[in-house]
KOLZA-669880 format. One line per 10 residues: their letters; for each residue x, y, z negated of N, C-alpha, C, CB. Coordinates in steps of 0.2 Angstrom, whole numbers, plus 5000, padded with zeros to 4 digits. Glycine has a CB too. Layout:
BEGIN
A = X:Y:Z:X:Y:Z:X:Y:Z:X:Y:Z ~ ...
//
This chain:
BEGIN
XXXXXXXXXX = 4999:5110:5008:4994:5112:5012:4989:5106:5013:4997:5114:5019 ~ 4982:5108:5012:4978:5103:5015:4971:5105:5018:4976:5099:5011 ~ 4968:5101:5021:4962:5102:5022:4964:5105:5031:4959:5106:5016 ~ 4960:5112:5031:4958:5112:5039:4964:5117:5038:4949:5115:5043 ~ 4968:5120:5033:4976:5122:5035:4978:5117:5037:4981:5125:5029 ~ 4978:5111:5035:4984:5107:5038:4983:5104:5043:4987:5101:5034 ~ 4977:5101:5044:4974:5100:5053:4977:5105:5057:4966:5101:5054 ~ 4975:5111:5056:4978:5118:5059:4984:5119:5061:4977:5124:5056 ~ 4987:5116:5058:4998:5119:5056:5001:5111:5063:5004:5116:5041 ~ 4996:5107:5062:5000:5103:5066:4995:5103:5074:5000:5094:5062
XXXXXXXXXX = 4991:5108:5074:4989:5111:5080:4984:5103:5085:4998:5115:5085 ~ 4980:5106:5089:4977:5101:5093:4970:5100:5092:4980:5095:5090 ~ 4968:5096:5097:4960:5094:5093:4959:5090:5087:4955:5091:5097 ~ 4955:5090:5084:4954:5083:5078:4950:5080:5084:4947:5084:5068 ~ 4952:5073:5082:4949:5067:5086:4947:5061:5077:4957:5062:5094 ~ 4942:5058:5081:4938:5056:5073:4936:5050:5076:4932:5062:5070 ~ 4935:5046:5072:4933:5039:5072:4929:5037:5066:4940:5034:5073 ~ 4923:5034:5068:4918:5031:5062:4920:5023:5064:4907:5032:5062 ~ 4921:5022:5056:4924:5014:5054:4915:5009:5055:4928:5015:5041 ~ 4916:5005:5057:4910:5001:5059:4909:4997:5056:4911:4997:5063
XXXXXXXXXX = 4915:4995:5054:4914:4990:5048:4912:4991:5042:4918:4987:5046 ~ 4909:4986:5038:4905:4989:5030:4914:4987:5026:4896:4981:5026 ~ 4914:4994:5021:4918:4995:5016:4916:4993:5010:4919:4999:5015 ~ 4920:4990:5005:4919:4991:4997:4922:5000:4995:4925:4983:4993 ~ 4917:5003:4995:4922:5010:4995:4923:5011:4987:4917:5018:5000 ~ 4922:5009:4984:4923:5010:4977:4930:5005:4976:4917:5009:4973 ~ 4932:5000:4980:4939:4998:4978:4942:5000:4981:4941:4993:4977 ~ 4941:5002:4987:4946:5006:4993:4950:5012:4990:4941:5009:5001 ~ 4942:5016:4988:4944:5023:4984:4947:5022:4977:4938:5028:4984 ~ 4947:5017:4975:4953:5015:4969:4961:5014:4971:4952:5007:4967
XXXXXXXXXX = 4958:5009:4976:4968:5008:4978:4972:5016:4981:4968:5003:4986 ~ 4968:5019:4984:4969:5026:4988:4973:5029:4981:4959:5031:4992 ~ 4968:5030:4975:4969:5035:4973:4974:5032:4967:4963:5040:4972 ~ 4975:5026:4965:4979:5025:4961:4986:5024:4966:4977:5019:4956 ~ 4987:5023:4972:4994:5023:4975:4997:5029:4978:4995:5018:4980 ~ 4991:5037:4976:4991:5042:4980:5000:5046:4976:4983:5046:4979 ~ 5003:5048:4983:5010:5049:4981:5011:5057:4979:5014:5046:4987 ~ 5010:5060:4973:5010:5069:4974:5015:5072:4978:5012:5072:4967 ~ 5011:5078:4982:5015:5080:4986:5013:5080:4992:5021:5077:4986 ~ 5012:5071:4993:5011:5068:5000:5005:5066:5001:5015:5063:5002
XXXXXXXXXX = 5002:5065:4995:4994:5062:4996:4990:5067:4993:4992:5054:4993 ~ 4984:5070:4997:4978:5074:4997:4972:5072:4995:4978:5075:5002 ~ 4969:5072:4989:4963:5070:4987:4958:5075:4985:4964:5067:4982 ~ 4953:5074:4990:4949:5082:4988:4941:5079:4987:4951:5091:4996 ~ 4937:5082:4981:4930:5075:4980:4925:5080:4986:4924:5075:4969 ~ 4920:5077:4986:4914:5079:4991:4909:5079:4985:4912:5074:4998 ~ 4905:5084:4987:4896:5083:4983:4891:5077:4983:4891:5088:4987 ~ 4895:5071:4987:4890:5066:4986:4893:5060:4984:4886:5065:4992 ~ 4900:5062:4981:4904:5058:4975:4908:5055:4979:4900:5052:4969 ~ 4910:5059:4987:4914:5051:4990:4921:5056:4989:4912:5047:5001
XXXXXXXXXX = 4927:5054:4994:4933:5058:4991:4935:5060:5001:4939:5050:4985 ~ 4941:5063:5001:4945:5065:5007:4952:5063:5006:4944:5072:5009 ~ 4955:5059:5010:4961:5059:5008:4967:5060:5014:4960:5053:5005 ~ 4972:5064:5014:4975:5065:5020:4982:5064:5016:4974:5073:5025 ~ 4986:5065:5023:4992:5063:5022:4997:5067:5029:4991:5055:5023 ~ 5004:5066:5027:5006:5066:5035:5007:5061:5040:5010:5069:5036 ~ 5007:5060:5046:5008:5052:5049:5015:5055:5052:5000:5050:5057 ~ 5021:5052:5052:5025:5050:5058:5022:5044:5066:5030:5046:5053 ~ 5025:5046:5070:5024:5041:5075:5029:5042:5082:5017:5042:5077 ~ 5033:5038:5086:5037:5042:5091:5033:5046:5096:5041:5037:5095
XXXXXXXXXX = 5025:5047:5097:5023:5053:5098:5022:5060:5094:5019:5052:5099 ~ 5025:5059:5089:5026:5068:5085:5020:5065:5078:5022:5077:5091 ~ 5020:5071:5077:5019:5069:5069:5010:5072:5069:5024:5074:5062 ~ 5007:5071:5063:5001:5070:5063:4997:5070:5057:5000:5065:5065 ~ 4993:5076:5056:4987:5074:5050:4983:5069:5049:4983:5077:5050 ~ 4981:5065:5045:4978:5059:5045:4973:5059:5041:4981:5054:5044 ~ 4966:5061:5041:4961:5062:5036:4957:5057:5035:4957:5067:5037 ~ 4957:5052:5028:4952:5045:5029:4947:5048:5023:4956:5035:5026 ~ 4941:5047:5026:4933:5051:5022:4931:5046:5021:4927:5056:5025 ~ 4930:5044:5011:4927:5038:5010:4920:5041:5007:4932:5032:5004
XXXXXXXXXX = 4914:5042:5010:4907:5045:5007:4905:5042:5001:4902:5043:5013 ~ 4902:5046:4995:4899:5041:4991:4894:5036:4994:4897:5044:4987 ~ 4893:5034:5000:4887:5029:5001:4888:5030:5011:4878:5033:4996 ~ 4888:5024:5012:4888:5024:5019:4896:5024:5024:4884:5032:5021 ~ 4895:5026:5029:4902:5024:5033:4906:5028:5032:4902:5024:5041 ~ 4913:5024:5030:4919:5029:5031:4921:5031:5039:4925:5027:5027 ~ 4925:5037:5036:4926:5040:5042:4934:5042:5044:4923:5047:5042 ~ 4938:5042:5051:4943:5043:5051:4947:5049:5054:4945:5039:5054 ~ 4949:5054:5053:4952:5061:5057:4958:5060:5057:4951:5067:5055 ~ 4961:5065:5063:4968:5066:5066:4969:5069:5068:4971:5063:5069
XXXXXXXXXX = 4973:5075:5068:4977:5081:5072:4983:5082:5073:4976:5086:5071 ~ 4986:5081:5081:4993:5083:5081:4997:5078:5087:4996:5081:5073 ~ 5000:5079:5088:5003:5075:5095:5001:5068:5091:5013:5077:5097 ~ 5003:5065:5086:5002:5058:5086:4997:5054:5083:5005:5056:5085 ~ 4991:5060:5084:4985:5059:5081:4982:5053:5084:4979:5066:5082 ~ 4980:5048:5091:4978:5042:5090:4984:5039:5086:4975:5037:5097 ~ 4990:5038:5087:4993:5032:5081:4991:5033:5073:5002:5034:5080 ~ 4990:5037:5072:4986:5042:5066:4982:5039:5064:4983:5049:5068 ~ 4976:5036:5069:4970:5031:5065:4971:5026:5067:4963:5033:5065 ~ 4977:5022:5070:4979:5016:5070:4983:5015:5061:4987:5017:5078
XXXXXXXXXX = 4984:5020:5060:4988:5021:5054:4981:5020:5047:4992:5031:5055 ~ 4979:5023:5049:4973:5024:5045:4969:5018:5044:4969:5030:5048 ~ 4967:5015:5051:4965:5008:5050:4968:5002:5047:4963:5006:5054 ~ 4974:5001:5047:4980:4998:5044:4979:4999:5036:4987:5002:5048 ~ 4979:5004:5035:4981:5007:5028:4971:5006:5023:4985:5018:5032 ~ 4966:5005:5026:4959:5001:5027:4959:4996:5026:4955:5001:5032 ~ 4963:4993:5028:4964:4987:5028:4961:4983:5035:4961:4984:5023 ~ 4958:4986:5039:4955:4986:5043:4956:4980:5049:4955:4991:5043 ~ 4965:4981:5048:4970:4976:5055:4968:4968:5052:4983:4978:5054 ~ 4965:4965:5047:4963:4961:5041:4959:4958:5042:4962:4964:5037
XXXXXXXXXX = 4958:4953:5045:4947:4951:5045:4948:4947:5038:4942:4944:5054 ~ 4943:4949:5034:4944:4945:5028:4938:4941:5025:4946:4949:5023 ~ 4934:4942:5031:4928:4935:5030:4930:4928:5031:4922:4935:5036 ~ 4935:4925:5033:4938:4918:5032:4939:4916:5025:4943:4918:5037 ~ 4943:4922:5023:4950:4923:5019:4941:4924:5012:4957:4932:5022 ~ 4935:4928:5014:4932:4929:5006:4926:4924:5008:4929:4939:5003 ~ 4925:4918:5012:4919:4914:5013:4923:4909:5009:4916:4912:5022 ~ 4929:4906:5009:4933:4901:5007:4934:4903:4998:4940:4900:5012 ~ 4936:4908:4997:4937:4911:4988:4930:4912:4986:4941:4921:4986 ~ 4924:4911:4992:4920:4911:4987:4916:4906:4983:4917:4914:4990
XXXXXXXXXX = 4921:4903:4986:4918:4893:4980:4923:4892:4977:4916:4885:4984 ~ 4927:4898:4974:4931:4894:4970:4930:4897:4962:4939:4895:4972 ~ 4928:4893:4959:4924:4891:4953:4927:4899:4949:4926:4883:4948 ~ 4934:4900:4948:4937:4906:4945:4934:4913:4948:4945:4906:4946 ~ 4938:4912:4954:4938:4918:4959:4932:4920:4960:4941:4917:4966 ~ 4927:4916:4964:4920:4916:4965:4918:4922:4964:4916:4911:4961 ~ 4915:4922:4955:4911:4929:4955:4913:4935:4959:4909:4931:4948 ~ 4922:4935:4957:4923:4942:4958:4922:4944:4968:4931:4943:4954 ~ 4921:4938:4971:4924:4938:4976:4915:4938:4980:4930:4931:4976 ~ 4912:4935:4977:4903:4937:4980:4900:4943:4978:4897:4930:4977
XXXXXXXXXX = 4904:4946:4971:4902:4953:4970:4905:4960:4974:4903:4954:4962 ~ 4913:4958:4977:4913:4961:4982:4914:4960:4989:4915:4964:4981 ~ 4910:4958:4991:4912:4953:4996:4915:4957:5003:4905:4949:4997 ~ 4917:4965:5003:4920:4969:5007:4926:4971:5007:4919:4973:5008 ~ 4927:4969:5000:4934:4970:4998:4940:4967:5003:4936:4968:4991 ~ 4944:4973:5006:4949:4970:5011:4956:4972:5007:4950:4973:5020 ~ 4962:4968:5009:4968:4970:5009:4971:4975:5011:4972:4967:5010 ~ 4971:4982:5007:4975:4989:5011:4980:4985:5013:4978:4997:5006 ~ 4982:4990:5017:4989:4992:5023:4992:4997:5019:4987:4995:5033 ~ 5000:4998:5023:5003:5002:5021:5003:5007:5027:5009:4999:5019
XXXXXXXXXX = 5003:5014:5025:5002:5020:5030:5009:5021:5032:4998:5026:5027 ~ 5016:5018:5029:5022:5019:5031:5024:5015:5028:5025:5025:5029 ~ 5027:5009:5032:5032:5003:5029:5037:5005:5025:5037:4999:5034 ~ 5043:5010:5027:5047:5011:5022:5045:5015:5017:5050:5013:5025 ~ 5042:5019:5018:5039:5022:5012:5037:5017:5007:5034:5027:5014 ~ 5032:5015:5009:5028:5009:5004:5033:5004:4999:5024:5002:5010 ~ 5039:4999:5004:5044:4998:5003:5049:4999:4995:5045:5000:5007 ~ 5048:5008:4998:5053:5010:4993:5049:5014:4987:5058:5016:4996 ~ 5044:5013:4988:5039:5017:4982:5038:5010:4978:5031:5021:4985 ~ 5039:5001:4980:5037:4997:4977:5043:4997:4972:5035:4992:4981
XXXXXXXXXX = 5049:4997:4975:5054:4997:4972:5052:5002:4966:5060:4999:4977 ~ 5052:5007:4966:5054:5013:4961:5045:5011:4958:5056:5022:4966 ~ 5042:5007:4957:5037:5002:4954:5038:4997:4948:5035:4998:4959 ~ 5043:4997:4953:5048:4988:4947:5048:4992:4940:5062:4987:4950 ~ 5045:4986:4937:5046:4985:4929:5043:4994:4922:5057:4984:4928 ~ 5038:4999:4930:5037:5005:4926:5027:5002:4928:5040:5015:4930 ~ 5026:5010:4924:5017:5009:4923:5017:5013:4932:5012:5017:4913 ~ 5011:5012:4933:5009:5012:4943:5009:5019:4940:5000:5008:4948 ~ 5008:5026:4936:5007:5032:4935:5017:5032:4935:5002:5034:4928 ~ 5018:5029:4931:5029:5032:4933:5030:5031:4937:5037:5029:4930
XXXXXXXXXX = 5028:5024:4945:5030:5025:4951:5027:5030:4954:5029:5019:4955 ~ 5022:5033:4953:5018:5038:4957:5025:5043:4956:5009:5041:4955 ~ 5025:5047:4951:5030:5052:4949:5037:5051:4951:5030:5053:4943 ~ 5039:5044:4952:5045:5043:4954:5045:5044:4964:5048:5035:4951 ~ 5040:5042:4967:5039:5041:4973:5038:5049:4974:5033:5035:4974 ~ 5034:5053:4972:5035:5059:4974:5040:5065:4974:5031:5060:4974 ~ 5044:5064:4968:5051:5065:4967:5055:5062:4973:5054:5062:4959 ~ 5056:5056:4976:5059:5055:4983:5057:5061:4988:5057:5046:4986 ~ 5050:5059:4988:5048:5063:4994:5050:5070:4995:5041:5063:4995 ~ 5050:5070:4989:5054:5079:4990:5061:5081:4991:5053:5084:4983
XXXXXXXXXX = 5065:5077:4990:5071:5076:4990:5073:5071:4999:5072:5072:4983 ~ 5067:5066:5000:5069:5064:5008:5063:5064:5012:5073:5056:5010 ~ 5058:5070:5011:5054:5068:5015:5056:5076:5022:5046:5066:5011 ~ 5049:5075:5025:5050:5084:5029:5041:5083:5029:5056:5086:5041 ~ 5043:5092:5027:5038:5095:5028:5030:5091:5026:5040:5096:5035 ~ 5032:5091:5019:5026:5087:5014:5026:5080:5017:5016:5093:5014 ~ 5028:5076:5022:5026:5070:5021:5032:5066:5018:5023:5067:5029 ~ 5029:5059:5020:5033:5053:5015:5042:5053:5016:5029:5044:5019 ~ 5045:5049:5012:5052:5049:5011:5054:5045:5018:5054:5046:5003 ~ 5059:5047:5022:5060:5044:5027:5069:5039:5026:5060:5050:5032
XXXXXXXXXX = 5068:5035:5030:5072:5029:5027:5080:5033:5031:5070:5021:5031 ~ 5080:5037:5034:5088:5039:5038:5090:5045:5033:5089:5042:5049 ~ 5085:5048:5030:5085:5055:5025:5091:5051:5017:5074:5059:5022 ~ 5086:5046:5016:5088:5040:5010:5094:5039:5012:5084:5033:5010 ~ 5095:5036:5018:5103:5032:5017:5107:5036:5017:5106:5028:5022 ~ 5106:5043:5020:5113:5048:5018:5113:5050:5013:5114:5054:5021 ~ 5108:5050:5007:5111:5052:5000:5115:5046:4996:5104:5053:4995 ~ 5120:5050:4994:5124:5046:4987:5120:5043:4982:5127:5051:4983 ~ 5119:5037:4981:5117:5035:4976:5116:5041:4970:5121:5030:4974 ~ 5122:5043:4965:5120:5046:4961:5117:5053:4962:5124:5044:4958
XXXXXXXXXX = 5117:5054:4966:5115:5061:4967:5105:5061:4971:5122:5065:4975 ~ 5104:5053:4972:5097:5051:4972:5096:5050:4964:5095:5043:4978 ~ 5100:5047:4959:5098:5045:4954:5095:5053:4948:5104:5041:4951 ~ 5100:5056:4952:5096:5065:4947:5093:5067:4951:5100:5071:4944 ~ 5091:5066:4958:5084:5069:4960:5077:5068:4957:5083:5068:4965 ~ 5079:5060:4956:5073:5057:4953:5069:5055:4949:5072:5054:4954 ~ 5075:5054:4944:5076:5052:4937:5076:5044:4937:5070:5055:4932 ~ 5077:5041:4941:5077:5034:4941:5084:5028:4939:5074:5033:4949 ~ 5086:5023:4938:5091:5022:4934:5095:5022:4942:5091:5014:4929 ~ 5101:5020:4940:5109:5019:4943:5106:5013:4949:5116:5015:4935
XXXXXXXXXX = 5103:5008:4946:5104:5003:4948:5098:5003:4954:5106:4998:4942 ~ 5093:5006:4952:5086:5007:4958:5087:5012:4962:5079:5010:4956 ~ 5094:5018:4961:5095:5023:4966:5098:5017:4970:5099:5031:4963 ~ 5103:5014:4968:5108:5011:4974:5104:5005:4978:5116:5006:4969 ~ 5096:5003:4975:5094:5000:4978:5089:5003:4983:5092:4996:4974 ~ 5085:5008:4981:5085:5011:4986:5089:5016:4995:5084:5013:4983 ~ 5092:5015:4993:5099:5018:4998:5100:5011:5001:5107:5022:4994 ~ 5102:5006:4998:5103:4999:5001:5097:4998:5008:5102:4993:4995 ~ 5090:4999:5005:5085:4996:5008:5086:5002:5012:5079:4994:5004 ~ 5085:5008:5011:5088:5013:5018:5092:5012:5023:5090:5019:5017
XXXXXXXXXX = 5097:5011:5020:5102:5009:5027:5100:5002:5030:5110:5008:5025 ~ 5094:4997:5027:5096:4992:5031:5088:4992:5035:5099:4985:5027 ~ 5085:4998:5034:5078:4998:5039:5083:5002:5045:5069:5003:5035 ~ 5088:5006:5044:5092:5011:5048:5097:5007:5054:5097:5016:5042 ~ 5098:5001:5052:5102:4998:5055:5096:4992:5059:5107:4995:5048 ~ 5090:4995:5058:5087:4985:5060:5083:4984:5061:5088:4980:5057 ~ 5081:4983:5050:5077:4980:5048:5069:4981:5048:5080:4979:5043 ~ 5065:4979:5053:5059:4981:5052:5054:4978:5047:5057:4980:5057 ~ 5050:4984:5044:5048:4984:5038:5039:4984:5041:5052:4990:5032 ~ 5037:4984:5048:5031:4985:5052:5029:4979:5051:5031:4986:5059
XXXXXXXXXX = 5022:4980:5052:5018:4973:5052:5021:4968:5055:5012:4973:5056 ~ 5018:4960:5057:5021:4957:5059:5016:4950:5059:5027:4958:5055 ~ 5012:4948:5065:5009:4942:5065:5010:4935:5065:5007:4943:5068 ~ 5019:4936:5064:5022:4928:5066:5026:4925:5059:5028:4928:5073 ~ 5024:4921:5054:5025:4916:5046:5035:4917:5050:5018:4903:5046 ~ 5038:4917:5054:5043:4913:5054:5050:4923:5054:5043:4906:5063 ~ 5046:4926:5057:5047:4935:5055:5048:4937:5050:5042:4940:5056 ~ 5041:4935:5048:5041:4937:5038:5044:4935:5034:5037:4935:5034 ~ 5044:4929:5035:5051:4924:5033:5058:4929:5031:5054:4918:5041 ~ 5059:4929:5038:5065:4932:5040:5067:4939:5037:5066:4931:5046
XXXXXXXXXX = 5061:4944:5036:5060:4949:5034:5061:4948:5027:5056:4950:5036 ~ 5058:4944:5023:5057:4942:5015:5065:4940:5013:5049:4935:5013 ~ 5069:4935:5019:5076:4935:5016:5079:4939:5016:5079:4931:5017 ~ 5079:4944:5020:5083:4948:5020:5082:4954:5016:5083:4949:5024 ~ 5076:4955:5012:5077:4960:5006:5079:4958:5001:5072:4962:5005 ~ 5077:4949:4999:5080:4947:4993:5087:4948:4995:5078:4939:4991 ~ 5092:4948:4999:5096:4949:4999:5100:4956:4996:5096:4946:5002 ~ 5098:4960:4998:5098:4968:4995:5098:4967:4987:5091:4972:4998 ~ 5104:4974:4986:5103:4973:4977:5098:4974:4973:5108:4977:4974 ~ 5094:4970:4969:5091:4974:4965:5083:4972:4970:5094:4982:4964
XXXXXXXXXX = 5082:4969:4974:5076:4969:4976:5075:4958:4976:5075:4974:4986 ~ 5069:4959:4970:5068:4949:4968:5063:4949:4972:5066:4945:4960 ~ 5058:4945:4970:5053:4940:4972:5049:4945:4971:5053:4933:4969 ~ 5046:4946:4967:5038:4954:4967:5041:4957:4971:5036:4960:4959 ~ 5045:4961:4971:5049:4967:4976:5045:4963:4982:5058:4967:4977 ~ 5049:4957:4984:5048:4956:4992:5041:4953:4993:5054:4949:4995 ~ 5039:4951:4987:5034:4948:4992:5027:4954:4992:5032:4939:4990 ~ 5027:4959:4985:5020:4966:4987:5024:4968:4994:5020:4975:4979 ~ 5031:4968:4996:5031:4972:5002:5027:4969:5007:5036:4973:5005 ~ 5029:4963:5008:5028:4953:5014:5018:4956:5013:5031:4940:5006
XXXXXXXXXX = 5016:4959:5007:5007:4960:5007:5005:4965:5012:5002:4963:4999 ~ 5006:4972:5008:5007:4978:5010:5010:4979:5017:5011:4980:5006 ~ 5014:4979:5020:5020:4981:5025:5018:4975:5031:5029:4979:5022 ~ 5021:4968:5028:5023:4966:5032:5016:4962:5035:5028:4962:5031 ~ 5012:4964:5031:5001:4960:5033:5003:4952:5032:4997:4960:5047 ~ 5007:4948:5027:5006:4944:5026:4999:4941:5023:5010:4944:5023 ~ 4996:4938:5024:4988:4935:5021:4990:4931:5014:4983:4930:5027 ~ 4996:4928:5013:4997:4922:5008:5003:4923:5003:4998:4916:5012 ~ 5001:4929:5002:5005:4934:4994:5001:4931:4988:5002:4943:4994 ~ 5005:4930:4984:5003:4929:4977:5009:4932:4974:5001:4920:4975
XXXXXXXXXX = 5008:4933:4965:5013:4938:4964:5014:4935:4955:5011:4948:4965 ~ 5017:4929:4955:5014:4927:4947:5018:4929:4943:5013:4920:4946 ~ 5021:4934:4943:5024:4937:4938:5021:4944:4937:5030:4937:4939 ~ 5017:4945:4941:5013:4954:4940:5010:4955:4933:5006:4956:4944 ~ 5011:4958:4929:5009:4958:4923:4999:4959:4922:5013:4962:4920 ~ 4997:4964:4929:4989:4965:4928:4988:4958:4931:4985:4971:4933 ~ 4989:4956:4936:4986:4949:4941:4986:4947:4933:4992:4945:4948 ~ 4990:4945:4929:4990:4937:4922:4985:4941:4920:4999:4935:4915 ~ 4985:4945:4919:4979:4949:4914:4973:4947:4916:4979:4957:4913 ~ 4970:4949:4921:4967:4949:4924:4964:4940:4924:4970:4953:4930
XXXXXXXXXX = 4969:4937:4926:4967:4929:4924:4966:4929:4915:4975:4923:4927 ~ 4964:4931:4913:4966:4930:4906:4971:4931:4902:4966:4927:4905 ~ 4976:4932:4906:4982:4932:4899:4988:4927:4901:4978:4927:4891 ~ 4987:4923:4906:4990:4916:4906:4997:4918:4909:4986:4908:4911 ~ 5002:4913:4908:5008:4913:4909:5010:4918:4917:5010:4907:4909 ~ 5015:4915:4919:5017:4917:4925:5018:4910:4929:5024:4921:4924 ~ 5020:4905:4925:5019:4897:4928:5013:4895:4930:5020:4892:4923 ~ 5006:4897:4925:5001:4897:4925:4997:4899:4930:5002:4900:4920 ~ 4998:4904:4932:4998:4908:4936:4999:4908:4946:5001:4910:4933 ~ 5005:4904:4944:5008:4902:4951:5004:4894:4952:5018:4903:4950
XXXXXXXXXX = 5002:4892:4948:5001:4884:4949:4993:4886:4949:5004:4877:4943 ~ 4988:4889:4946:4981:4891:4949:4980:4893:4955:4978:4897:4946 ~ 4984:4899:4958:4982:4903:4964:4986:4897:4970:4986:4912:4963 ~ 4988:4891:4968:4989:4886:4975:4984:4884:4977:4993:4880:4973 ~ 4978:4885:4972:4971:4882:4978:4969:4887:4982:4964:4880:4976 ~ 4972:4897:4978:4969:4900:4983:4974:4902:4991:4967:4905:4980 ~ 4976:4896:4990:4981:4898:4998:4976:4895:5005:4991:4894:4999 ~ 4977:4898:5010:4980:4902:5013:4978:4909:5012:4980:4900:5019 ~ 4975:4912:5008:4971:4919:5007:4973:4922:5000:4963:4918:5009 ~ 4979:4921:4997:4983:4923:4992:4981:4929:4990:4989:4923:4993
XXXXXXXXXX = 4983:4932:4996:4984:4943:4995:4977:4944:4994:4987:4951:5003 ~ 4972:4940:4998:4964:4945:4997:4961:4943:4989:4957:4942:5004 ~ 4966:4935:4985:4964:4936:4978:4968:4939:4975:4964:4931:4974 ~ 4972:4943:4977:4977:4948:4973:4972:4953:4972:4984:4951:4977 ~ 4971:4955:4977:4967:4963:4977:4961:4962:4976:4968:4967:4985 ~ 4958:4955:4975:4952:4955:4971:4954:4956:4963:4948:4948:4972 ~ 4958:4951:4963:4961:4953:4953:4963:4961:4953:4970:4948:4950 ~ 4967:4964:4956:4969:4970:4955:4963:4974:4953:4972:4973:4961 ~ 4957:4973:4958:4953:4979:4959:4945:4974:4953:4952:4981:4969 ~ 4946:4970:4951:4943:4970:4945:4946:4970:4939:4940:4966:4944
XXXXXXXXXX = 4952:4972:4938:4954:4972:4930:4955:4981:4933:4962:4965:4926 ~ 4955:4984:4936:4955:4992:4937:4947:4994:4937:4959:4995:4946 ~ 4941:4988:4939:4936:4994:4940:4929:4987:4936:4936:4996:4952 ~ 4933:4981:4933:4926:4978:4932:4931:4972:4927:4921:4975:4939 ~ 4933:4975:4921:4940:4972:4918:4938:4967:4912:4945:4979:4914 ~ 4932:4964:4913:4931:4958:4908:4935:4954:4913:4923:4955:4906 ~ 4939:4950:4909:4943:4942:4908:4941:4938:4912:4942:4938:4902 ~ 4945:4938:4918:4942:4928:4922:4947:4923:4918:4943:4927:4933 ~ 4943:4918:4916:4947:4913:4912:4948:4908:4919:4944:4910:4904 ~ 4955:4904:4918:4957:4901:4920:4960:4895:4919:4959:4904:4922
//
């Protein structure tokens, strides 16, 4: 269902919010549509090249439509309908990047000799948010070592199997499935079904996978997934970007990020991006989103 059926089915007024802030809407609406999950993410174009994109929202005020309108040109826009329609565009701004101020984080990359161009040519580009920790989480997982098109198919194969009612896969639905009986829902190996069900039972038991403004949380958050089977150092720390709003993510084994640098190692890699700290994730997502939308080579 989408559009003004699905606003309609969760009943209520739409309540709507214009984003103030200036957008890069051509890398927003990249990230949108390369992590959109089938099933659960709604992509529908407009006549003046911008896009619509809905979802469903969980929230402990009831559940919610979530419409983010990125226009070809001008302000994006937020909608919600449903008992937990304001969390809804709490959700939505999060998921913008919006919770983010990334003028400290892009005034400082922008003198750095590598990063620079890409970083004054967009100079709006923020770090998305995740619109569901757990979800995000487990869709990274099922990410590990495939093309971003096999996690999408694998992520919305969960959702059908642990989500309700067209939205995202829920973490207490996950831990009650058998490993192998998640492995032939999904098609995913032995060893990612049992890691998935791990990471469910321990958001079910605890473990908050929500934002998180304090370095000593994250921490504690980031050890505790490495500890889980089957979830390393990329695992934890795209969540620590995503999930947990870490600002000082770097990922030197991503195979687009090296690319994106040229080519160079993973050592390589990890010892460059030390000058771009404390603002790691906003050079991630500038590499990301120029080797997806402006893919000549920054050498390093």
């Amino acid at each position: 269902m989408s559009g003004d059926g699905a606003v309609a089915a969760m009943g209520g007024a739409v309540v709507e919010e214009r984003v103030e802030a200036a957008l890069d809407l051509a890398g927003v609406r990249a990230w949108l549509v390369a992590h959109a999950v089938p099933g659960v993410d709604t992509i529908d174009p407009d006549v003046d090249g911008g896009t619509r994109h809905r979802r469903r929202v969980r929230s402990p005020e009831g559940g919610a439509v979530l419409e983010v309108v990125l226009p070809g040109s001008g302000g994006a826009v937020l909608r919600a309908s449903g008992a937990g329609a304001a969390q809804a565009l709490a959700v939505g701004r999060r998921w913008l990047g919006l919770d983010l101020d990334p003028e400290p984080a892009a005034a400082t990359l922008a003198a750095d000799p590598d990063l620079g161009p890409l970083v004054r040519a967009r100079p709006l580009l923020r770090v998305p948010g995740a619109p569901d920790p757990f979800e995000a989480a487990a869709n990274v997982v099922l990410g590990q070592h495939v093309s971003v098109a096999a996690g999408r198919l694998f992520a919305g194969r969960l959702a059908t199997v642990a989500g309700v009612d067209g939205g995202p896969a829920e973490a207490g639905r996950v831990a009650g499935i058998d490993p192998d009986d998640l492995q032939g829902a999904t098609g995913v190996t032995g060893a990612r079904a049992g890691t998935l069900v791990a990471l469910a039972r321990a958001v079910v038991d605890g473990l908050d996978l929500g934002p998180s403004p304090d370095d000593d949380a994250r921490a504690a958050t980031r050890a505790a997934l490495l500890a889980l089977p089957g979830v390393g150092p990329w695992t934890a720390d795209l969540v620590a970007m995503r999930c947990l709003r870490d600002p000082d993510v770097f990922l030197p084994g991503d195979l687009v990020l090296r690319r994106a640098m040229g080519g160079v190692t993973a050592a390589e890699a990890g010892r460059h991006a030390r000058a771009w700290a404390p603002h790691r994730s906003l050079a991630v997502v500038h590499l990301w989103t120029h080797h997806a939308l402006d893919p000549a080579p920054v050498r390093t």
